[in-house]
Residue frames relative to the residue before (quaternion, step in Angstrom):
aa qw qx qy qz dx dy dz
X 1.0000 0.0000 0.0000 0.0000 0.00 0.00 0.00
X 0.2569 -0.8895 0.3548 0.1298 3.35 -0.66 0.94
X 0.4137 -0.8451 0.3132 0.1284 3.59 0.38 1.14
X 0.1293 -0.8688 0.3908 0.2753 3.55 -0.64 0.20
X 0.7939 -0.3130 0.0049 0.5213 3.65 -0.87 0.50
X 0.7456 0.4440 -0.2732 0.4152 3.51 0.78 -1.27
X 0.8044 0.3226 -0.3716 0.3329 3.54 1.11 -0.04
X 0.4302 0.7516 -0.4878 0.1097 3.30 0.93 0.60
X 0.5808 0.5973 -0.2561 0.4902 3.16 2.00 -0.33
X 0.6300 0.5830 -0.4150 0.3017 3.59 1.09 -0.33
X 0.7841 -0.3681 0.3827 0.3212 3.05 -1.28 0.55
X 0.3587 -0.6869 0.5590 0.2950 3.51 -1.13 0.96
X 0.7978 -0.4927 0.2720 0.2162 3.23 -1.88 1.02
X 0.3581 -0.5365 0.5172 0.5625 3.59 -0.67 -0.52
X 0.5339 0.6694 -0.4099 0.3143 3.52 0.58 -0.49
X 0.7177 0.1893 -0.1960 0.6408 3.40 1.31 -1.30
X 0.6070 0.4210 -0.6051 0.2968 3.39 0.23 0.46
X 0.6685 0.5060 -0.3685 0.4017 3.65 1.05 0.12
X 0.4527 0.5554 -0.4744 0.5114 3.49 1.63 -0.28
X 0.7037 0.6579 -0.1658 0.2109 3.72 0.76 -1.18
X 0.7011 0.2089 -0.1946 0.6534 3.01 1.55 -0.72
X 0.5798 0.4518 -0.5267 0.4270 3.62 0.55 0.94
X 0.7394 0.4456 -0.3801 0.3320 2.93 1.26 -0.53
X 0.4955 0.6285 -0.4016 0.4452 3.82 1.67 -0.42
X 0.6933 0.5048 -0.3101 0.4104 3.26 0.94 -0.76
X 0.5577 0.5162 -0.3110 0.5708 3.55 1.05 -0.45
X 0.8153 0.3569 -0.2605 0.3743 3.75 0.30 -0.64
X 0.5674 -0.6669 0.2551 0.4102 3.12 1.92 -0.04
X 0.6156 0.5513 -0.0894 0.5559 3.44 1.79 -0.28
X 0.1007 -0.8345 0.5212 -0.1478 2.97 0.85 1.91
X 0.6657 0.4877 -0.3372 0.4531 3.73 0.97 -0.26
X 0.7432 0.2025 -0.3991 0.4973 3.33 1.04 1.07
X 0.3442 0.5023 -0.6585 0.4422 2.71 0.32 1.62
X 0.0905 -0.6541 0.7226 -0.2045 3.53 -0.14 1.22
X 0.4037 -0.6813 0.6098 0.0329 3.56 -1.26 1.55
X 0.9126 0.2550 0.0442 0.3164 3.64 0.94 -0.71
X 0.3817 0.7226 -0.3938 0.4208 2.69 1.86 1.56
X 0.7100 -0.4162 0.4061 0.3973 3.10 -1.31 0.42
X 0.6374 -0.3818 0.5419 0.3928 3.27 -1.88 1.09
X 0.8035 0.3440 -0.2241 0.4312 3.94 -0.37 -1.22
X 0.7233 0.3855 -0.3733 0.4346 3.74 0.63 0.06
X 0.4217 0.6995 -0.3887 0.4265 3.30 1.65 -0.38
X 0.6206 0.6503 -0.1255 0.4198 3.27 0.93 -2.03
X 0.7885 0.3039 -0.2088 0.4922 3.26 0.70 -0.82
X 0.5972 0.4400 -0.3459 0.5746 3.50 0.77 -0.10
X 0.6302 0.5019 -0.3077 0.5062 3.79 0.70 -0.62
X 0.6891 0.3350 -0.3706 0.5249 3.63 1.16 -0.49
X 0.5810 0.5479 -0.3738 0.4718 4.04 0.67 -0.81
X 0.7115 0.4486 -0.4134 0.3488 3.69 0.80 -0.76
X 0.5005 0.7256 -0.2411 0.4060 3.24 1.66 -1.29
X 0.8002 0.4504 -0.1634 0.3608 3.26 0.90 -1.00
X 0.4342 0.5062 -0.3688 0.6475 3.46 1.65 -0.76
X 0.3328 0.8533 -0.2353 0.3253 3.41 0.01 -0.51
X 0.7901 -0.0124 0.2407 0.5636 2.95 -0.44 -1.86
X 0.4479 0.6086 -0.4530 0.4730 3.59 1.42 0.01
X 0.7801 0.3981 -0.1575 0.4563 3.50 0.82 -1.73
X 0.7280 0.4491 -0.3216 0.4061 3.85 0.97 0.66
C-alpha cells in the first residue's frame, strides 16, 4: 500500500499493532513489539517477523 508523505510518520495502526504483538510473540521476540512505532517501522518489523517465521517452519 502506498502511503503518502504525511503518513509515513504516523503512528502504526491498531491493526498492525495487533498483527505485531502476535506476531513477536510467536517468533519468540517479545522485544519487538514496541507499542509506539511508526506505521512504516511497524511494516518493517511485521515483514522481518513474518519471515523468521516461515523460515523457522
Amino acid at each position: 500500500m502506498a502511503r503518502l508523505p504525511h503518513q509515513i510518520d504516523a503512528p502504526m495502526s491498531p491493526r498492525q499493532l495487533a498483527t505485531l504483538r502476535t506476531l513477536s510473540a510467536e517468533a519468540y521476540q517479545p522485544k519487538l513489539f514496541q507499542p509506539n512505532l511508526t506505521s512504516k517501522e511497524a511494516e518493517r518489523r511485521i515483514a522481518a517477523l513474518k519471515a523468521e517465521i516461515e523460515l523457522a517452519n
